[in-house]
N, C-alpha and C positions, 0 to 999 in steps of 0.2 A: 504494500500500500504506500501510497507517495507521503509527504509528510506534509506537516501544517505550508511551510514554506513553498510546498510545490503546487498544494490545493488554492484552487481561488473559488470562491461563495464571496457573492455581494450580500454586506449584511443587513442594506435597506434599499429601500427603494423611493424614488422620488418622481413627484407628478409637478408641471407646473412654475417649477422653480421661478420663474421670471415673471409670471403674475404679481397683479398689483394690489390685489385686493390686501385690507389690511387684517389680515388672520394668519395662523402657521396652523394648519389642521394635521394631528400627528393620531397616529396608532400604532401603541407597542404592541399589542397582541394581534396581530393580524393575521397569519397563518399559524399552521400547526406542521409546518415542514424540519425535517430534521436535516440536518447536513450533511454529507458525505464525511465528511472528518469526525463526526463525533460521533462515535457507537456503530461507525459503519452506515450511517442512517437510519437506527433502527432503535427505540428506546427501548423495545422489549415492550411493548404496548398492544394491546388488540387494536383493531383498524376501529371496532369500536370505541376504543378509548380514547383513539386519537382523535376520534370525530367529537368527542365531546367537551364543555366548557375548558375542561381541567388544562387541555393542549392548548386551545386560543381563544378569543372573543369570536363568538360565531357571529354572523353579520357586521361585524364593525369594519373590515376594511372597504366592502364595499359602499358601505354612509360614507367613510372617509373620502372616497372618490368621488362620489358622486356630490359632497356636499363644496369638496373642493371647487369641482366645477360652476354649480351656483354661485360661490362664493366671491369666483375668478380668484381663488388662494392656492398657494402651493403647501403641498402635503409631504409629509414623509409617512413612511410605512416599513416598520419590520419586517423580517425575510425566515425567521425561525420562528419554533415553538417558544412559548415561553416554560415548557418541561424543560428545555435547553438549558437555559439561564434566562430570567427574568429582567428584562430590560424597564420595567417599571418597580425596582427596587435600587435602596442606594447598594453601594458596591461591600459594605459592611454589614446586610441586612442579612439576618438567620435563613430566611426564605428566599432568596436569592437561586436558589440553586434546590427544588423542590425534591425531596425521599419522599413523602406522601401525601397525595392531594385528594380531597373528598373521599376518604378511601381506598384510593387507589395507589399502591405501592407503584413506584416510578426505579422499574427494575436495575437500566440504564444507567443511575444515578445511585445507585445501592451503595458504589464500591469507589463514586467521583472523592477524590479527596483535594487538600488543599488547591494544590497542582494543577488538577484537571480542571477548578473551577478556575484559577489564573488563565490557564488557556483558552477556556472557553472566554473568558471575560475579554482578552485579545485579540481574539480571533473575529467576535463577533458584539460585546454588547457596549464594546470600548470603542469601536468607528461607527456604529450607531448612534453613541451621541455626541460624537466628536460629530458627523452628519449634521445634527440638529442644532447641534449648538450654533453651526456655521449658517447655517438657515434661518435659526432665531434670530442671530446678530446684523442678519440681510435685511429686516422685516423693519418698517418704519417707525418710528415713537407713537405709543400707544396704541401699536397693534393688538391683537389676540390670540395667547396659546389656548388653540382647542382642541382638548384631549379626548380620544372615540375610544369608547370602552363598550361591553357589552355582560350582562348577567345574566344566571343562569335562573328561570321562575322559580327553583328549588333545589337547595343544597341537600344533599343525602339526610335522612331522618330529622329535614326540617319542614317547618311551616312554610307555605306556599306564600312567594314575594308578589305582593299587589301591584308595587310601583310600574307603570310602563318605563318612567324615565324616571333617574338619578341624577340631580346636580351635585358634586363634589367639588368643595374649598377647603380653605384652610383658615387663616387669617385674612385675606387678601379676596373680599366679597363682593369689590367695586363692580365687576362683571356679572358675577353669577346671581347678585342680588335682584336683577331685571330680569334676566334669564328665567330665574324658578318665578318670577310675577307673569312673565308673558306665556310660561308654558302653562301656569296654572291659569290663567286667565280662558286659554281655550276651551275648560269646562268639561270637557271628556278625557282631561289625561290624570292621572294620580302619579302625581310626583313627589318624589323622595328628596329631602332636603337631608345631605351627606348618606344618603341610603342608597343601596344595599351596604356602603361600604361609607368612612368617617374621610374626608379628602385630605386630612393633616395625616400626612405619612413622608417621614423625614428621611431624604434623600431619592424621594423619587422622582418622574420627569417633570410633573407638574414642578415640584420644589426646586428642583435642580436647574430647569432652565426659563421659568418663569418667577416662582416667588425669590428668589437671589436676585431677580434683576428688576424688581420691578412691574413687571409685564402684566397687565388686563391677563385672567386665567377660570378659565371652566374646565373639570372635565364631568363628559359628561358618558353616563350610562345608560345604555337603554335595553331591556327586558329580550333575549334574544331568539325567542319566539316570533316576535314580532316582525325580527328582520332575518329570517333564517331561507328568505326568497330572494333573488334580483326585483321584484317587483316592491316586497317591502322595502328594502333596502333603499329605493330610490323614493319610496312612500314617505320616507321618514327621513331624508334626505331634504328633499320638496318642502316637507311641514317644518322643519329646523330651521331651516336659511333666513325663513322673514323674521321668523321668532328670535333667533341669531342678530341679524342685522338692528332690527328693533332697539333689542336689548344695549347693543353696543351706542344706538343712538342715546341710550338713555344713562349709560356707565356713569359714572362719577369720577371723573379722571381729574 
């Protein structure tokens, strides 16, 4: 087998770049591809387990795209699982590098010790945000990092998640304070204010390339049933962007 230095994997992907719109629309979970260098390609996963939350945000890269487009923003987009190494963790984070997720033991990953997760971290989630950072710093004053996540409507031996959408912040609410008003506004959505998940989580993309610098920041979640179609996906795409735009008309900058 050839080694790290002779393998080349792109470890993100980029739409748009030269668009003017003022957003940076990002998805760390975007597929659930594993790489030729790491395990062979193979986590030691059923196809079904790889099809599920635990491997990536189901529907999120496609809202990423399509929302990019409405938006006329350029997007970045992850190129692996996040079983890999999680690119929406700081680089210190216990969970970084997942043994077991909702159950599921991540076989792959049994035996990764310090080492393996250096190299993975090199190979793949260290030019991913070297990528964004360079993209954020592209982006005009007071633009917006907007981050495309997706959940799953029930975690193993839990209560079923109501929210269709999830706003997540931290400290830094000037954005997403309109945002959760405009999405609630529409009247048929039930939205989750830091739900499914609390948006203060230290050292991750939000933290790391918006609240450090300042920058207008959402991200947001949305219920991945809803978009587990190309037809949703552009459904909820469609319904964001005004809500989106709106919102930013309304920031407190």
């Amino acid at each position: 087998m050839k080694d790290d230095a002779q393998m080349t994997y792109p470890a993100y992907e980029t739409v748009g770049e030269d668009r003017p719109g003022p957003w940076l629309v990002t998805c760390d979970h975007a597929t659930n591809a594993v790489p030729p260098m790491i395990c062979g390609g193979d986590l030691g996963l059923s196809e079904a387990d790889m099809g599920r939350h635990i491997a990536y945000d189901i529907g999120a890269a496609g809202v990423t795209r399509h929302l990019a487009d409405l938006l006329d923003a350029p997007a970045i987009l992850s190129t692996w699982s996040r079983l890999v190494i999680d690119p929406n963790r700081g680089e210190d984070d216990p969970t970084l590098l997942m043994q077991l997720y909702d159950g599921t033991v991540i076989e792959g990953n049994r035996n990764a010790d310090a080492a393996e997760r250096l190299r993975r971290m090199n190979l793949l989630y260290r030019p991913y945000h070297a990528a964004l950072e360079r993209m954020a710093e592209a982006r005009p004053e007071n633009s917006v990092y907007l981050a495309i996540h997706s959940f799953t409507p029930r975690l193993n031996g839990r209560t079923p998640r109501p929210w269709k959408v999830g706003v997540l912040y931290a400290y830094d609410a000037r954005f997403a304070r309109p945002l959760i008003d405009g999405l609630q506004a529409e009247g048929d959505i039930c939205v989750g204010e830091n739900e499914p998940y609390c948006g203060a989580l230290y050292g991750d993309s939000v933290d790391r390339h918006a609240l450090h610098h300042g920058r207008l920041n959402a991200l947001i979640e949305l219920r991945h049933d809803l978009i587990d179609t190309e037809s949703g996906q552009r459904e909820w795409a469609e319904r964001l962007a005004p809500i989106l735009i709106d919102a930013l008309a309304h920031a407190k900058i």
